[in-house]
DRENDOSE-482696 format. One record per residue (C-alpha): x negated, y, z; residue in one letter. Coordinates in steps of 0.2 Angstrom, whole numbers, padded with zeros to 4 digits, always signed. Layout:
N
XYZA
...
//
This chain:
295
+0485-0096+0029X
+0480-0083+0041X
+0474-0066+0031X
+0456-0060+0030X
+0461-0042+0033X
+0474-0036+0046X
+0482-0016+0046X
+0485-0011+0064X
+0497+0005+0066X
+0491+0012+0081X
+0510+0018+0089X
+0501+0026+0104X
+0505+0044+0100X
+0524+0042+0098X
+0529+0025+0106X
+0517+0026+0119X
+0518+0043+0124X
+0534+0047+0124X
+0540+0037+0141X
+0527+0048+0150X
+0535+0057+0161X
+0521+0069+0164X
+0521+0082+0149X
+0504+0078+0139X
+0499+0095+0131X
+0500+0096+0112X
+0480+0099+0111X
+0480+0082+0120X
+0489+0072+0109X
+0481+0080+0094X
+0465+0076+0100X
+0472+0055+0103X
+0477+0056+0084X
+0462+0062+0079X
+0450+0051+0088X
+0462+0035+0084X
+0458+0041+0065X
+0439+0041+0068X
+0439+0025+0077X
+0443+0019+0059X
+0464+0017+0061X
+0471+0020+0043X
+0489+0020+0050X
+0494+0033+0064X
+0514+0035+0071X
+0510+0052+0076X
+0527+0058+0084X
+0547+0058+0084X
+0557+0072+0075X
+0572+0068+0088X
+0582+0080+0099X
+0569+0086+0114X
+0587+0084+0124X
+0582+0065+0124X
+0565+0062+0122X
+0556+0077+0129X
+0540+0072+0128X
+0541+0074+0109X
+0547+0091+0108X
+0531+0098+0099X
+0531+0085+0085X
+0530+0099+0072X
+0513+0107+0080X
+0506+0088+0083X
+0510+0082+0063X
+0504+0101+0056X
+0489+0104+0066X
+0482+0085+0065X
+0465+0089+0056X
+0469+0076+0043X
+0455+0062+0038X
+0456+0055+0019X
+0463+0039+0019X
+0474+0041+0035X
+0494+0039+0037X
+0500+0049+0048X
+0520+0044+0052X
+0535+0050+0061X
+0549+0044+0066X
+0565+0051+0057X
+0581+0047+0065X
+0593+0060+0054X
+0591+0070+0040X
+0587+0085+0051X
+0574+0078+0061X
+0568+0072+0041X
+0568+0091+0035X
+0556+0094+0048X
+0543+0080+0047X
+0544+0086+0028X
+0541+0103+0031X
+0526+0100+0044X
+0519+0089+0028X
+0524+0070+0033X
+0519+0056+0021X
+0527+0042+0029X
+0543+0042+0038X
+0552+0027+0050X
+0569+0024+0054X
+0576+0013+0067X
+0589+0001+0072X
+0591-0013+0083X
+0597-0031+0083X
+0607-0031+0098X
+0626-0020+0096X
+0623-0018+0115X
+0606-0010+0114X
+0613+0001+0100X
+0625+0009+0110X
+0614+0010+0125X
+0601+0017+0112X
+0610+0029+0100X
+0628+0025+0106X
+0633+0016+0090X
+0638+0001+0085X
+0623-0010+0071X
+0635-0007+0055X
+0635+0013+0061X
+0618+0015+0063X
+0614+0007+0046X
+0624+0022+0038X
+0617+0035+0049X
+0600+0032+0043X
+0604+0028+0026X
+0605+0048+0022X
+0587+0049+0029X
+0578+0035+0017X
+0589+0043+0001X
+0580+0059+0004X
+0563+0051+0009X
+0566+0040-0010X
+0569+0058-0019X
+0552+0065-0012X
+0541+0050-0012X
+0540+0048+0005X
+0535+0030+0010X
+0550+0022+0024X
+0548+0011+0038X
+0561+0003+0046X
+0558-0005+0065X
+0570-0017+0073X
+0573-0018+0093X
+0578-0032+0102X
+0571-0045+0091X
+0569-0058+0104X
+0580-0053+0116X
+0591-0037+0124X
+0590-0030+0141X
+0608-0028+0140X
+0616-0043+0131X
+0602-0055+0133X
+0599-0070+0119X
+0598-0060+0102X
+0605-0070+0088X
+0592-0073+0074X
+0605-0070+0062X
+0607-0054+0069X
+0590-0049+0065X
+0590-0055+0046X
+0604-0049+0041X
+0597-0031+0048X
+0581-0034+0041X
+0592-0037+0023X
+0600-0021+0024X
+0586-0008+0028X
+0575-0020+0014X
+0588-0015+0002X
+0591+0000+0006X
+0572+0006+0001X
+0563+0002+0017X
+0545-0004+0011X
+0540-0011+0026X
+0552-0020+0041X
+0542-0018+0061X
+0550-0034+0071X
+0548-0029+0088X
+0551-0039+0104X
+0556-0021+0113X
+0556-0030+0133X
+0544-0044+0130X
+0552-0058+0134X
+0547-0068+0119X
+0535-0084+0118X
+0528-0091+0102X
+0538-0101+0096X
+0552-0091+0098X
+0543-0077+0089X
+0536-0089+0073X
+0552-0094+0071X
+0561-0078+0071X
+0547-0074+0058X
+0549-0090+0048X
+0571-0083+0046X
+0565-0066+0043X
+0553-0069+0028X
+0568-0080+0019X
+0575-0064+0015X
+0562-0049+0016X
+0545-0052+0009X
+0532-0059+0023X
+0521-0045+0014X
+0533-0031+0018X
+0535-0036+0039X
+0526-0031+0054X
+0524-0038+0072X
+0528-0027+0087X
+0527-0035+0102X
+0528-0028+0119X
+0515-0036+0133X
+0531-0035+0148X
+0524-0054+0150X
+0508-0058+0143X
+0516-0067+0130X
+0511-0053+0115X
+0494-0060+0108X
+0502-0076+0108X
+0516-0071+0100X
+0506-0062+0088X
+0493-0078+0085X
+0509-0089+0083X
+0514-0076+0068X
+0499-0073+0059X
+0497-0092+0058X
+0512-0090+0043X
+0503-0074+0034X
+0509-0060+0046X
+0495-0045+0043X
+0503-0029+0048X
+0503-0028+0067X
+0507-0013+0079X
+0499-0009+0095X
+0497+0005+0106X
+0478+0011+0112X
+0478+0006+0131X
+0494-0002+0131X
+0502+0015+0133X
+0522+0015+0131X
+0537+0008+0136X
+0557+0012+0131X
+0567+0024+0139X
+0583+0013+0136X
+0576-0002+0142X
+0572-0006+0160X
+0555-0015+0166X
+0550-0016+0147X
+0530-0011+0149X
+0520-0006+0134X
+0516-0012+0119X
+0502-0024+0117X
+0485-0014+0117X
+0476-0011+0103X
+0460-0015+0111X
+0466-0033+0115X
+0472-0033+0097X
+0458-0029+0087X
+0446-0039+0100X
+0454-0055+0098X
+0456-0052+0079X
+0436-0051+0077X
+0433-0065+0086X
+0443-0070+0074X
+0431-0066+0060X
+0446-0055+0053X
+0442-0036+0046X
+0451-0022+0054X
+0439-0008+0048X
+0444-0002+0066X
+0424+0003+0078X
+0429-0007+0093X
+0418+0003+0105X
+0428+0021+0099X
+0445+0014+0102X
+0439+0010+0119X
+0432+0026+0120X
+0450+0035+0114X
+0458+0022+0125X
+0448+0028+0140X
+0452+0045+0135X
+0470+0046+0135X
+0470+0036+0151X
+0459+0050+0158X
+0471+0063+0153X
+0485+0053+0164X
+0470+0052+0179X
+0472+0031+0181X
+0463+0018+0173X
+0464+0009+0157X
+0477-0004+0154X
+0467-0014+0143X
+0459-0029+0148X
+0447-0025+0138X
+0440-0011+0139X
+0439-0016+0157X
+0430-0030+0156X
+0416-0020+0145X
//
């Protein structure tokens, strides 16, 4: 049941970066998106076309996307909240946009001070245009295993979300477990509801390390056919709107387990760790992959 072949987003230059307090130069983050691509990652979340006002660190998401020296093969995505923030990712020569919305109404407001129902109509504007210019949507879900705010997260809540942005023209649903309180049954479960209504084939894992249940939680998933998963290259990231939520699983730990595995990434271990160490450089600390420590 598990695939042979698993497609890692790398999420490191959008959700990693952008709870880094430190401004990270545009060069920098050019040169992580361009290393990522060499390492052999096919799928790149470059940056976030939202209001600098609240997310600073992505201010220069139009110089990142348009002066990326682009590799054959690669996609390199952005996240879209509105249709203005859509105008722009277009304009700077996007392929691939992504949405989001979150499971838990508390975390919504928190998030994008909205209630589930209003969010779904404020990106609906955003995948109608990306439909009209063959752009490829992703829709991510927060809070899939649970809410800083509200706590337990009804499964229902997530299906029924999932439904909606499926219908609405999203290709591909990222489930993520925003604070990392999930364990694996909980997760495979969530999983199991999902994929009743949304295609197994069109979801993806996105699982934050906050407790070091993410490799399990991932392990527990691809056991039902799972083979989309996100990570973030040393573990970078975080969320701004939700307290003590670390980063997301690293992509080093990711693609290490998944070859011992015997499972193809097309991803050169030994350059991600190189990328990985560089970023971490950038921020002068060490990596925050196991992994690359140990080796």
């Amino acid at each position: 049941m598990i695939a042979k072949k698993i497609q890692i987003v790398e999420v490191g230059p959008r959700d990693g970066l952008q709870n880094e307090k430190e401004w990270v130069r545009t060069e920098t983050k050019i040169a992580l998106i361009e290393k990522l691509a060499e390492a052999g990652i096919t799928k790149i979340e470059t940056a976030s076309f939202v209001s600098p006002k609240w997310v600073p660190q992505m201010r220069d998401a139009f110089e990142v996307l348009s002066g990326i020296e682009r590799r054959p093969g690669v996609t390199y995505s952005v996240l879209t909240p509105n249709l203005k923030g859509f105008e722009r990712a277009l304009e700077a020569g996007t392929t691939e946009v992504a949405v989001f919305g979150a499971a838990s109404e508390a975390f919504s407001q928190k998030n994008i001070n909205c209630s589930i129902s209003e969010s779904v109509e404020r990106f609906r504007p955003v995948v109608a245009a990306a439909q009209k210019n063959r752009i490829r949507v992703r829709g991510y879900i927060s809070c899939v295993l649970g809410c800083p705010y509200q706590g337990e997260v009804p499964v229902d809540m997530v299906v029924n979300l999932a439904a909606q942005m499926s219908e609405m023209g999203c290709s591909e649903i990222s489930l993520g477990d925003t604070i990392g309180i999930g364990t694996p049954m909980q997760a495979k479960n969530m999983m199991e509801s999902v994929a009743e209504k949304v295609p197994l084939s069109n979801l993806a894992l996105h699982f934050h390390d906050t407790r070091g249940q993410a490799l399990a939680n991932i392990y527990a998933c691809l056991e039902l056919g799972v083979s989309v998963i996100d990570a973030s290259v040393s573990g970078l990231g975080g969320c701004p709107y939700a307290k003590g939520a670390s980063g997301n699983v690293a992509t080093e730990e990711v693609v290490y387990m998944l070859h011992g595995m015997g499972i193809e990434t097309g991803i050169d271990l030994e350059k991600l760790i190189e990328t990985g160490r560089f970023i971490s450089d950038a921020f002068g600390r060490m990596p925050q992959s196991r992994v690359s420590s140990a080796l």
